[in-house]
VMD Tcl script that builds the backbone (N, CA, C; Angstrom):
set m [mol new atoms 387]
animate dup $m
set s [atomselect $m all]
$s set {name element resname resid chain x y z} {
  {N N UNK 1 A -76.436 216.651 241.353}
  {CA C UNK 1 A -75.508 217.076 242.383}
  {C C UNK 1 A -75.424 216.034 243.504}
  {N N UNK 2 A -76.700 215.403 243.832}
  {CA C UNK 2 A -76.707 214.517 245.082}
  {C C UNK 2 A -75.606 213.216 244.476}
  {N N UNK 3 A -76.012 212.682 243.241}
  {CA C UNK 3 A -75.472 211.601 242.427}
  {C C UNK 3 A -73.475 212.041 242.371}
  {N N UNK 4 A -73.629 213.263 242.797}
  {CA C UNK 4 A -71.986 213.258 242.304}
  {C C UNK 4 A -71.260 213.280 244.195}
  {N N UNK 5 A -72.027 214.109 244.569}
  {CA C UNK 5 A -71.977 213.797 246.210}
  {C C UNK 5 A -71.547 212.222 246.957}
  {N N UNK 6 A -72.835 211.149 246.457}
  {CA C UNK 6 A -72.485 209.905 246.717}
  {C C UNK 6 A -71.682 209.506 246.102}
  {N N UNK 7 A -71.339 209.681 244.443}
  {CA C UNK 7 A -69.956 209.065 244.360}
  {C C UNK 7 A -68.892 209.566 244.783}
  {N N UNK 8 A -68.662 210.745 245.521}
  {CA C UNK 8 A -67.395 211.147 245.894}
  {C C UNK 8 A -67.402 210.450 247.646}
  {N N UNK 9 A -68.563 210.431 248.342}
  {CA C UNK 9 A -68.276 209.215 249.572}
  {C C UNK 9 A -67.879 208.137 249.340}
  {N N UNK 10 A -68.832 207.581 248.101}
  {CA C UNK 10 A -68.336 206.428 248.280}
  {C C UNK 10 A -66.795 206.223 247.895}
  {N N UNK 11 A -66.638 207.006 246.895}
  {CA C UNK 11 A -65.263 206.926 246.558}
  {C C UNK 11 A -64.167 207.357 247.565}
  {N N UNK 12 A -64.251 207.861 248.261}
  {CA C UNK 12 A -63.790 208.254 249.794}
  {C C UNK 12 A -63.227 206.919 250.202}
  {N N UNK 13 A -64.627 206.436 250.644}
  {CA C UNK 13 A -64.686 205.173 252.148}
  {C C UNK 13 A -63.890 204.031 251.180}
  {N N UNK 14 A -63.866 203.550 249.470}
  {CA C UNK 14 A -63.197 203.007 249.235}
  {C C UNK 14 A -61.598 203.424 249.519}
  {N N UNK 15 A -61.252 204.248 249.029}
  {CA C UNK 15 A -59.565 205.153 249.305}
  {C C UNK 15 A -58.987 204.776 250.889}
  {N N UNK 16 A -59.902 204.819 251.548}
  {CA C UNK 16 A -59.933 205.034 253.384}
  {C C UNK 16 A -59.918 203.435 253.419}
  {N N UNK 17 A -60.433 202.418 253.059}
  {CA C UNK 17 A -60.382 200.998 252.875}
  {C C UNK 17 A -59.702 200.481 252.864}
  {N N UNK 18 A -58.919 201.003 251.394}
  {CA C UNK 18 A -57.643 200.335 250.364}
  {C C UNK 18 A -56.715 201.223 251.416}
  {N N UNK 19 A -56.353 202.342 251.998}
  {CA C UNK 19 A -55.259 202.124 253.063}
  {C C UNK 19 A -55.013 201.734 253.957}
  {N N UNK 20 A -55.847 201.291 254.938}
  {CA C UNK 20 A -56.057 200.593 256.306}
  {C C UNK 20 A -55.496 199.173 255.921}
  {N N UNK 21 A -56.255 199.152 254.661}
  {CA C UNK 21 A -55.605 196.915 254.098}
  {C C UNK 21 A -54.092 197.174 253.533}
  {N N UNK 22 A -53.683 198.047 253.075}
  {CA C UNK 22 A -52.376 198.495 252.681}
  {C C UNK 22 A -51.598 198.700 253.851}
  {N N UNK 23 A -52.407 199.216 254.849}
  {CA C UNK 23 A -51.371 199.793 255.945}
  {C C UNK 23 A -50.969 198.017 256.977}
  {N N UNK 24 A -52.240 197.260 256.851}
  {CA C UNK 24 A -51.984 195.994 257.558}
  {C C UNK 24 A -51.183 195.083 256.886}
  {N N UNK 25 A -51.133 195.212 255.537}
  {CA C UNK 25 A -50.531 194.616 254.769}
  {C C UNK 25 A -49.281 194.890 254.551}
  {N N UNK 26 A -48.522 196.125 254.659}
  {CA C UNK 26 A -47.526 196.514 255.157}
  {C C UNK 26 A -46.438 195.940 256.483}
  {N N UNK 27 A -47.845 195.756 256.842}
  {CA C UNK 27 A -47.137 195.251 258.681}
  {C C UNK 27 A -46.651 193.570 258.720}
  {N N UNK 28 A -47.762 193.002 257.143}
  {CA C UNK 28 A -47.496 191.624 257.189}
  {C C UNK 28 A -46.173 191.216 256.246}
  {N N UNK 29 A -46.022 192.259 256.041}
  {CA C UNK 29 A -44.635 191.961 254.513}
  {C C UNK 29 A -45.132 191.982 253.125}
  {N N UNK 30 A -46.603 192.811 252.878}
  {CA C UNK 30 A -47.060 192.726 252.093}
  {C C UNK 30 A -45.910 193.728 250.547}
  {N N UNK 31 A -45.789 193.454 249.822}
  {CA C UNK 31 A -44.619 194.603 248.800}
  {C C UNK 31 A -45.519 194.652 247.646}
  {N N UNK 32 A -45.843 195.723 247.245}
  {CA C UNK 32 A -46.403 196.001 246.629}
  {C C UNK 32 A -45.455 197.827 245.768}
  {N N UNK 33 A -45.356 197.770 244.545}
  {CA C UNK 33 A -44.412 198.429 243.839}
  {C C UNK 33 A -45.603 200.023 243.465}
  {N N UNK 34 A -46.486 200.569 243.808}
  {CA C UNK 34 A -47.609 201.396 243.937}
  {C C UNK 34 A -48.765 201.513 244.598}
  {N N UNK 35 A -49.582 202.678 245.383}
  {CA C UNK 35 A -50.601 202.441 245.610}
  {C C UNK 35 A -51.881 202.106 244.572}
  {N N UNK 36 A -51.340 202.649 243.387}
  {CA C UNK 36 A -52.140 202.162 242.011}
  {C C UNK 36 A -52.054 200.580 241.670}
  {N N UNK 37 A -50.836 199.817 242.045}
  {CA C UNK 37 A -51.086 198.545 241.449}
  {C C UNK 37 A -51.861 197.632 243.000}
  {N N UNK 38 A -51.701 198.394 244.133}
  {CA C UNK 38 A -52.707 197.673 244.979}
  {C C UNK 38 A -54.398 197.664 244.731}
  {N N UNK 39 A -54.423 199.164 243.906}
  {CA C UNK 39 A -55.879 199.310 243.470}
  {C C UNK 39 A -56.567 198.712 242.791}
  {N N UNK 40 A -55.445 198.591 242.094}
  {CA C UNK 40 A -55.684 197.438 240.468}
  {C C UNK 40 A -55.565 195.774 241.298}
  {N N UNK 41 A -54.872 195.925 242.268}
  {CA C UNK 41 A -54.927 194.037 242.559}
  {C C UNK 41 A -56.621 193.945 243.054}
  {N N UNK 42 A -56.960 194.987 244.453}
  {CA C UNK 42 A -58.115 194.855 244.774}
  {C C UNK 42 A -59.409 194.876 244.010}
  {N N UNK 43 A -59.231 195.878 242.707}
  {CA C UNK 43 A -60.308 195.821 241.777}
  {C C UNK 43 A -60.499 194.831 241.037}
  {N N UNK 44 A -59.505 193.910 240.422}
  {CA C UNK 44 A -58.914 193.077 239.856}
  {C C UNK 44 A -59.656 191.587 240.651}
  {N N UNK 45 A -59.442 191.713 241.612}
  {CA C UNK 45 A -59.804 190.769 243.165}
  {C C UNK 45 A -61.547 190.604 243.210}
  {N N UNK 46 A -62.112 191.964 243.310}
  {CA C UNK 46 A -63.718 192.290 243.253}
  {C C UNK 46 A -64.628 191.756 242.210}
  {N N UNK 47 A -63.746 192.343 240.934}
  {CA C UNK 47 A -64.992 192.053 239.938}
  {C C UNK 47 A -64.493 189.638 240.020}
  {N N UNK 48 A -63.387 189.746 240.060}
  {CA C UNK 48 A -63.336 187.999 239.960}
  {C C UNK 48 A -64.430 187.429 240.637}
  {N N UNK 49 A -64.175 188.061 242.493}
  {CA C UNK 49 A -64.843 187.652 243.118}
  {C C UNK 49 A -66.915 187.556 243.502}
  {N N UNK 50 A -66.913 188.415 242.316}
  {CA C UNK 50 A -68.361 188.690 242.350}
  {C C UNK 50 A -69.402 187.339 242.083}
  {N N UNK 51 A -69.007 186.613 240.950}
  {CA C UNK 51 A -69.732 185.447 241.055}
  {C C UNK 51 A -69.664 184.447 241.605}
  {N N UNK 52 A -68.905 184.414 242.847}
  {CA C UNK 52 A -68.652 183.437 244.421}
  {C C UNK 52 A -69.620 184.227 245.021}
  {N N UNK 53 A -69.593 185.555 245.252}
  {CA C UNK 53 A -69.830 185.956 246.141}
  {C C UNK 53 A -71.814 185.933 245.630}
  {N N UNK 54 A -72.389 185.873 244.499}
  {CA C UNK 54 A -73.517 185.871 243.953}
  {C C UNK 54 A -74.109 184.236 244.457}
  {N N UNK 55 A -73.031 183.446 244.182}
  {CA C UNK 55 A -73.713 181.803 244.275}
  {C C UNK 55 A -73.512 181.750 246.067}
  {N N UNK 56 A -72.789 182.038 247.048}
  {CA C UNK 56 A -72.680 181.976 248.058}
  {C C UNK 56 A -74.120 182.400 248.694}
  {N N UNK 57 A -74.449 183.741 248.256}
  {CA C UNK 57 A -75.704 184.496 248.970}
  {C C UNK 57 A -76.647 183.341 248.596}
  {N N UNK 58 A -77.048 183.057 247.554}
  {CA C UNK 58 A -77.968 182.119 247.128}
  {C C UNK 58 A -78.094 180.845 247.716}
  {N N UNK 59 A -76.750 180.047 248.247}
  {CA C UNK 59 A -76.699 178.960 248.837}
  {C C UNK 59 A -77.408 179.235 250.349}
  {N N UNK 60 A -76.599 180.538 250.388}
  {CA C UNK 60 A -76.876 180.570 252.311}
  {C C UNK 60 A -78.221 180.582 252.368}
  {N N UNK 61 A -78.773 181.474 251.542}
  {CA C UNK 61 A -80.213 181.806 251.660}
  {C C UNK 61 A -81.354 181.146 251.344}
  {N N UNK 62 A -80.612 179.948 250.355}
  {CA C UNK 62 A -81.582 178.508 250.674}
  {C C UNK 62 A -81.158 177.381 251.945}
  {N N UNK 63 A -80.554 177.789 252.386}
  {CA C UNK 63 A -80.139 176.951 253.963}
  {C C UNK 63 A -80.665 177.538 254.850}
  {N N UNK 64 A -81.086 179.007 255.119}
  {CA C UNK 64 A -81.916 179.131 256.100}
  {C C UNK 64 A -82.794 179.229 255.985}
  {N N UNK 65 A -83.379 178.910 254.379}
  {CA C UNK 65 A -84.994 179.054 254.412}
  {C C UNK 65 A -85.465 177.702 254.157}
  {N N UNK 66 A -84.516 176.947 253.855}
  {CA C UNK 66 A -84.899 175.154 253.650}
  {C C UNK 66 A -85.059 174.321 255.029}
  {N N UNK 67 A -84.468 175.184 255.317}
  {CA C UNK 67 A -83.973 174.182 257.273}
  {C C UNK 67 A -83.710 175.216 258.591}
  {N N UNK 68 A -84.074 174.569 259.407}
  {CA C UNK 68 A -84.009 175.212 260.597}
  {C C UNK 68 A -82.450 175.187 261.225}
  {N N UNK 69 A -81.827 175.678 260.958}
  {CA C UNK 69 A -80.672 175.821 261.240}
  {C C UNK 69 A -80.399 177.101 262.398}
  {N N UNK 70 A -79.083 177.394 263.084}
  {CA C UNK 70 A -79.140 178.388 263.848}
  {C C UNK 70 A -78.257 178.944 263.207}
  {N N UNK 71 A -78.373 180.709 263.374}
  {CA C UNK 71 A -77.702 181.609 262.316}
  {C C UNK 71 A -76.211 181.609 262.785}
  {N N UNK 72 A -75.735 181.136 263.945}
  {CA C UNK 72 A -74.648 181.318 263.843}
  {C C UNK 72 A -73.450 180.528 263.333}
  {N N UNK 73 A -74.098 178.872 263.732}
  {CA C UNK 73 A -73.345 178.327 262.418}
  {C C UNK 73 A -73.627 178.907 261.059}
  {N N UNK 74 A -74.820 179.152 260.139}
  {CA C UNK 74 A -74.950 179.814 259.076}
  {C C UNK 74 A -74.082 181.063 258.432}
  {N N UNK 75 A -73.520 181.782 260.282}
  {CA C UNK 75 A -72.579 182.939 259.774}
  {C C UNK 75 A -71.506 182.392 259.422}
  {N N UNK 76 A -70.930 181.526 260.431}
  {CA C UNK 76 A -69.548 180.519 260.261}
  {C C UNK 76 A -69.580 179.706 259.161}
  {N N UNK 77 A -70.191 179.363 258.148}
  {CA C UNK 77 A -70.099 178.647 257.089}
  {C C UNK 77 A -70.168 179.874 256.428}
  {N N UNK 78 A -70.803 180.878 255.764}
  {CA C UNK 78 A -70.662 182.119 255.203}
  {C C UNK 78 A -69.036 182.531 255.204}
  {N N UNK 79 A -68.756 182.440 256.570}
  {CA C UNK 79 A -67.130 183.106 256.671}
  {C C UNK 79 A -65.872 182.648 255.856}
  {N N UNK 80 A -66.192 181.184 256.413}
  {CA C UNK 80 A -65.209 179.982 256.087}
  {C C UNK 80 A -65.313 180.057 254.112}
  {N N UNK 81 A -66.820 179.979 253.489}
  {CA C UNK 81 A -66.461 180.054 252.232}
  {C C UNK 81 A -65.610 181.257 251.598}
  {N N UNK 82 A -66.436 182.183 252.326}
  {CA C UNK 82 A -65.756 183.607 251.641}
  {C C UNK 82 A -64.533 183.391 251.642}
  {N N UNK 83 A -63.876 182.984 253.221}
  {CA C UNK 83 A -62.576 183.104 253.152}
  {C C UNK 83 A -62.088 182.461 252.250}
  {N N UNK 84 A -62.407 181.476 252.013}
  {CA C UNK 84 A -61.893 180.285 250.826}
  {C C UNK 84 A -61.590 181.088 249.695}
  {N N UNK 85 A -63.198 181.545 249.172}
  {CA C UNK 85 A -62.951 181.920 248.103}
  {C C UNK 85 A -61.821 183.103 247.483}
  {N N UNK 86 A -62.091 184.459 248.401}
  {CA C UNK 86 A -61.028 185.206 248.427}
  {C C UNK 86 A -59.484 184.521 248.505}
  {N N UNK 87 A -59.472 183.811 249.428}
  {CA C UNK 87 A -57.780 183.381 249.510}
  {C C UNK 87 A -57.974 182.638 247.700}
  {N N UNK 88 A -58.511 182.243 247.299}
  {CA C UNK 88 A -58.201 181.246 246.166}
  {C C UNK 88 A -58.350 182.317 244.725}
  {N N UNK 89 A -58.986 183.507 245.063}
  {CA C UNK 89 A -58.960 184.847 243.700}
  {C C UNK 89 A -57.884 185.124 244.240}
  {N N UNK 90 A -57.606 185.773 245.227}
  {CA C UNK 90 A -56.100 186.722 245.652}
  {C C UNK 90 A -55.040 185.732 245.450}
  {N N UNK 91 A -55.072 184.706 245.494}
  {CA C UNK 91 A -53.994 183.873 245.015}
  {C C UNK 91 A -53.520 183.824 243.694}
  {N N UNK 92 A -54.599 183.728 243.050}
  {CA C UNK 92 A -54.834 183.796 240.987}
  {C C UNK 92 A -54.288 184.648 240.675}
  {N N UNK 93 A -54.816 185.791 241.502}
  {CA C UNK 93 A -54.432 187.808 240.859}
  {C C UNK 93 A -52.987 188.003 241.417}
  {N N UNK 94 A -52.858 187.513 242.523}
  {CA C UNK 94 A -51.042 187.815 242.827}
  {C C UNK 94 A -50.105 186.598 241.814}
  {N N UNK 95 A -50.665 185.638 241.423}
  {CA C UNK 95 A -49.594 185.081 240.946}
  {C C UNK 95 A -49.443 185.710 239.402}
  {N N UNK 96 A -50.298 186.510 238.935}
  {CA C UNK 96 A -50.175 187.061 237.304}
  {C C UNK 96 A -49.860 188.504 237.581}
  {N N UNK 97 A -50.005 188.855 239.132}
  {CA C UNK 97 A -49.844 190.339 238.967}
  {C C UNK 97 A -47.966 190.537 239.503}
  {N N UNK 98 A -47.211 190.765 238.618}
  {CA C UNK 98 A -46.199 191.049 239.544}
  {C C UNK 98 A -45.471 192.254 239.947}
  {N N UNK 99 A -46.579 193.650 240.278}
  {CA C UNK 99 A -46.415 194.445 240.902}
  {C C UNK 99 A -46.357 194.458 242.695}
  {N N UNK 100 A -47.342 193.090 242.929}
  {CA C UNK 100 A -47.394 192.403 244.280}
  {C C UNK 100 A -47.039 191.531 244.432}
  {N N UNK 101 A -46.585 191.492 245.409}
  {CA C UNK 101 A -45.953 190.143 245.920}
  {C C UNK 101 A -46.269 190.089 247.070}
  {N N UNK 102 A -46.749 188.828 247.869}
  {CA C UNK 102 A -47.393 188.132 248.830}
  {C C UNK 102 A -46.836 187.172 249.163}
  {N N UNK 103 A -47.894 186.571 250.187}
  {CA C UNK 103 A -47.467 184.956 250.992}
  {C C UNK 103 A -48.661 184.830 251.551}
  {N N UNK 104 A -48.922 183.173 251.519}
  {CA C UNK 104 A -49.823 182.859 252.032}
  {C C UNK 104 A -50.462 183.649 253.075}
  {N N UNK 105 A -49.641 183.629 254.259}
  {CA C UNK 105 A -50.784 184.163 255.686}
  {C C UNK 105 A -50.887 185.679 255.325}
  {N N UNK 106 A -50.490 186.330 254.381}
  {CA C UNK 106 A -51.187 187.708 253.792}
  {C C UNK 106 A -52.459 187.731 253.385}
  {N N UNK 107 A -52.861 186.808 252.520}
  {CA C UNK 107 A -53.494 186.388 251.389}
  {C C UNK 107 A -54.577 186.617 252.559}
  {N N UNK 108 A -54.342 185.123 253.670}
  {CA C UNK 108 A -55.496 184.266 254.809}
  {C C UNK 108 A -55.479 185.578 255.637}
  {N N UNK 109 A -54.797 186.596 255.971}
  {CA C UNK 109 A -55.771 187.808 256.692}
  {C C UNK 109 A -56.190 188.397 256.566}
  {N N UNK 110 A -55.806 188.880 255.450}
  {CA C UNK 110 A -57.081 190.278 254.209}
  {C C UNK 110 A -58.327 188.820 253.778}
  {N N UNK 111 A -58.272 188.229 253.929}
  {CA C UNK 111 A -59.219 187.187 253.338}
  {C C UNK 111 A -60.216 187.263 254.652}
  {N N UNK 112 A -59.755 186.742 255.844}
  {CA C UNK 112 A -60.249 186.892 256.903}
  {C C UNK 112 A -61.043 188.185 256.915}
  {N N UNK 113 A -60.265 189.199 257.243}
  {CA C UNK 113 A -61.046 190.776 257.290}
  {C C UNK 113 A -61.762 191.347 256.421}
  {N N UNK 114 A -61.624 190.938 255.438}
  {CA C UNK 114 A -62.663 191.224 253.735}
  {C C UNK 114 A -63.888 190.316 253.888}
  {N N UNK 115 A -63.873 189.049 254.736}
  {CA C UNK 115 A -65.528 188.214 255.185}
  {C C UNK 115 A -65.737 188.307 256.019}
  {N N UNK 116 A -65.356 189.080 256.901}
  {CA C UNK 116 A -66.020 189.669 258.136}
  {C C UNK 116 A -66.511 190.789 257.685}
  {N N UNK 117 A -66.182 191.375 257.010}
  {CA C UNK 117 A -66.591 193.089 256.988}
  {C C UNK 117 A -67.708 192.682 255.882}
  {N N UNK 118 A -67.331 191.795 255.213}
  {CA C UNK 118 A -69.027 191.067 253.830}
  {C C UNK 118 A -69.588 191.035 254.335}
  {N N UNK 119 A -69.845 189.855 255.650}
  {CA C UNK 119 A -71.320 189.862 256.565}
  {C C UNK 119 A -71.361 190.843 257.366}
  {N N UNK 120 A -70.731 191.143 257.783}
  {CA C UNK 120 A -71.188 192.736 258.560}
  {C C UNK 120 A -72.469 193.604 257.654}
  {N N UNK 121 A -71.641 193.624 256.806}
  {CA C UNK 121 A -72.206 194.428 255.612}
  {C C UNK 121 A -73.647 193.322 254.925}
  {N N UNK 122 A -73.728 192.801 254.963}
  {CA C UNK 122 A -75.099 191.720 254.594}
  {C C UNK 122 A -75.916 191.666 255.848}
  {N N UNK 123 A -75.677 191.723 256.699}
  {CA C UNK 123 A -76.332 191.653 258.027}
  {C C UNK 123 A -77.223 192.933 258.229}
  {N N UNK 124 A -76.451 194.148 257.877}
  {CA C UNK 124 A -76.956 195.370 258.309}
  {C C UNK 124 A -77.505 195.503 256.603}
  {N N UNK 125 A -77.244 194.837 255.656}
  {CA C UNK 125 A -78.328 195.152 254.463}
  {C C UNK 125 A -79.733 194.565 254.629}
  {N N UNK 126 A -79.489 193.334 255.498}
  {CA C UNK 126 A -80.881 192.665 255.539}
  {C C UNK 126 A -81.521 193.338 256.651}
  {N N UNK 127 A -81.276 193.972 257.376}
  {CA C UNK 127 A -81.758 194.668 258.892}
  {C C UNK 127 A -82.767 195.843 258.180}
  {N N UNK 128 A -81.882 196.537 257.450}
  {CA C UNK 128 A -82.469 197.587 256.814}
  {C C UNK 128 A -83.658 197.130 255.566}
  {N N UNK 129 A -83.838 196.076 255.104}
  {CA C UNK 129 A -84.948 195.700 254.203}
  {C C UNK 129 A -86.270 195.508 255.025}
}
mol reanalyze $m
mol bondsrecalc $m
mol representation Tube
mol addrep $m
């Protein structure tokens, strides 16, 4: 019961996610022909992005344990790749998906707000270990 509980939050806070980026994306000229084929771009987007996002943690985390560095450049290089990387999957997945249609500075602000909200979210995972 607890196991079906958490997947229905989590499945929640994703739904609550995917409209807030739909609703900004809206505002940017984002066109998208369903809320199902935005689901499918973002899921589509996730699993690509998983093995950037696997070699990234690994890089960062031998840079602050190899060298004395200060964490906040460390966050700002974290950002800058993510962003990279996302803008360069969401680019791949919109050009084969043509239920969406985009433009660059779409791409570069969900890219932006999707690596901010990563380290947010890595920050408060490592707090809690």
């Amino acid at each position: 019961m607890l196991r079906l509980i958490l997947f229905l939050v989590i499945l929640l806070l994703i739904l609550i996610i995917i409209s807030i980026l739909t609703f900004i994306m809206s505002l940017l000229g984002f066109k998208y022909d369903s809320l199902i084929s935005v689901l499918q771009f973002f899921t589509i987007v996730e699993f690509i992005i998983l093995p950037f996002e696997v070699f990234l943690k690994i890089v960062v985390n031998k840079i602050i344990n190899s060298q004395n560095i200060n964490k906040k450049i460390v966050n700002l290089l974290y950002i800058i790749f993510y962003i990279n990387a996302y803008f360069l999957v969401m680019n791949i997945v919109d050009y084969f998906m043509d239920s969406i249609k985009t433009t660059g500075i779409d791409i570069l602000v969900i890219s932006a707000i999707l690596s901010i909200l990563s380290l947010k979210l890595d920050i408060f995972e490592n707090k809690k270990v």
